[in-house]
N, C-alpha and C positions, 0 to 999 in steps of 0.2 A: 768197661764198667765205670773206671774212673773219668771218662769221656762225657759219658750221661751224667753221669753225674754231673760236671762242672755245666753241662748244658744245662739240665734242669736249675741249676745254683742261677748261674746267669739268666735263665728264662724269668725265674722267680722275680730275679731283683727285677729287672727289665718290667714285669708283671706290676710289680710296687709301685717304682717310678711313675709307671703312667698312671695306673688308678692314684697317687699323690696328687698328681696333675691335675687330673679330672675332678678332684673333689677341690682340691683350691678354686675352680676355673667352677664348680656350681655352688661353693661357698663364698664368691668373692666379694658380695654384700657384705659380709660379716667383718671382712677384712676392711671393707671403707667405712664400715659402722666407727670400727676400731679407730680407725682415721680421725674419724669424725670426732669419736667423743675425744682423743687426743688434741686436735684442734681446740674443741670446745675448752676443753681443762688450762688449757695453755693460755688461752683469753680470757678466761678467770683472773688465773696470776698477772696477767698485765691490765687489767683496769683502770692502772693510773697513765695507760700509755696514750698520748690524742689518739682523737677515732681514725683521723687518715693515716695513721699507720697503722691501725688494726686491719680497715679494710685492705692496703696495701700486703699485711701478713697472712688476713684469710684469701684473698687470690691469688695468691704466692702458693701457700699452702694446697689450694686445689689444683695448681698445674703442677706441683710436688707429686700431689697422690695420682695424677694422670700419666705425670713424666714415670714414676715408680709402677705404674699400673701397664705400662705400654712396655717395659724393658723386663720388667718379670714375663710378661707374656712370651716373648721375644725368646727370652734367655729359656724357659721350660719347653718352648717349642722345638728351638736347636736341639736340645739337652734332649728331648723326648726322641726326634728325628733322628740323632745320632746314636743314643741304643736300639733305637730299632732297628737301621744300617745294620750296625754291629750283630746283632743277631739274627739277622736276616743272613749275613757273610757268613757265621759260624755253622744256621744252621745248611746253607750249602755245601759246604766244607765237609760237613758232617754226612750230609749227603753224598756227597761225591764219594769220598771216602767209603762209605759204606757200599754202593753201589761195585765201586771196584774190588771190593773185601769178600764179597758174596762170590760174583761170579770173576775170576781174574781172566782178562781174554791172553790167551797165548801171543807175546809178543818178543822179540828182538830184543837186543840187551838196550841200545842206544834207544829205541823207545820208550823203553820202560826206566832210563835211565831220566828221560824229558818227562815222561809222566811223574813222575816220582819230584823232580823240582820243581814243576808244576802246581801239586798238592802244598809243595811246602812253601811257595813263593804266594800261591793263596792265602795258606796258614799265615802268614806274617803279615797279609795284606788286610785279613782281617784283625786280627790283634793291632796292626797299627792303626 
């Protein structure tokens, strides 16, 4: 019970995660809007700055919001890739585990001694 549970706990968050993902990744206009008008406000307060340094600061600033737009990417991809590993591992684990719970086949001490490290050498292979 308390098995399922923590799967379920973990599927959930894992569930979060990515739809978090997915709505940043079809809101991401909003987020360069936000950019934008932060730019925009920013060359307000500097009006008394020459123009060739404004230009130099607005192209600055859009390979900012490009260089920031390319490593969030990057960084929720891993981040997404890696709980899903993670729970893809558990739910094997969880599998395997259950399959052998059900039906146990008759076996020899020293087999069942390797199966049994086996399970737990998984277990720790997916938690780490």
């Amino acid at each position: 019970m308390a098995t399922m549970s923590m799967l379920g706990l973990l599927s959930g968050f894992g569930f979060m995660i990515m739809e978090s993902a997915r709505h940043m990744r079809d809101h991401w206009d909003v987020y360069t809007k936000g950019a934008q008008m932060l730019t925009n406000e920013t060359n307000m307060l500097f009006k008394q700055v020459p123009d060739s340094m404004k230009k130099q600061y607005q192209e600055m600033s859009v390979d900012i919001v490009k260089a920031a737009q390319d490593f969030l990417y990057a960084l929720l991809g891993d981040f997404v890739n890696n709980v899903s590993s993670l729970l893809f591992g558990v739910l094997l684990t969880m599998l395997y585990t259950l399959f052998w719970l059900i039906s146990p086949v008759p076996m020899d001490s020293s087999i069942d001694i390797m199966f049994r490290k086996y399970i737990m050498f998984k277990t720790l292979a997916c938690f780490g």
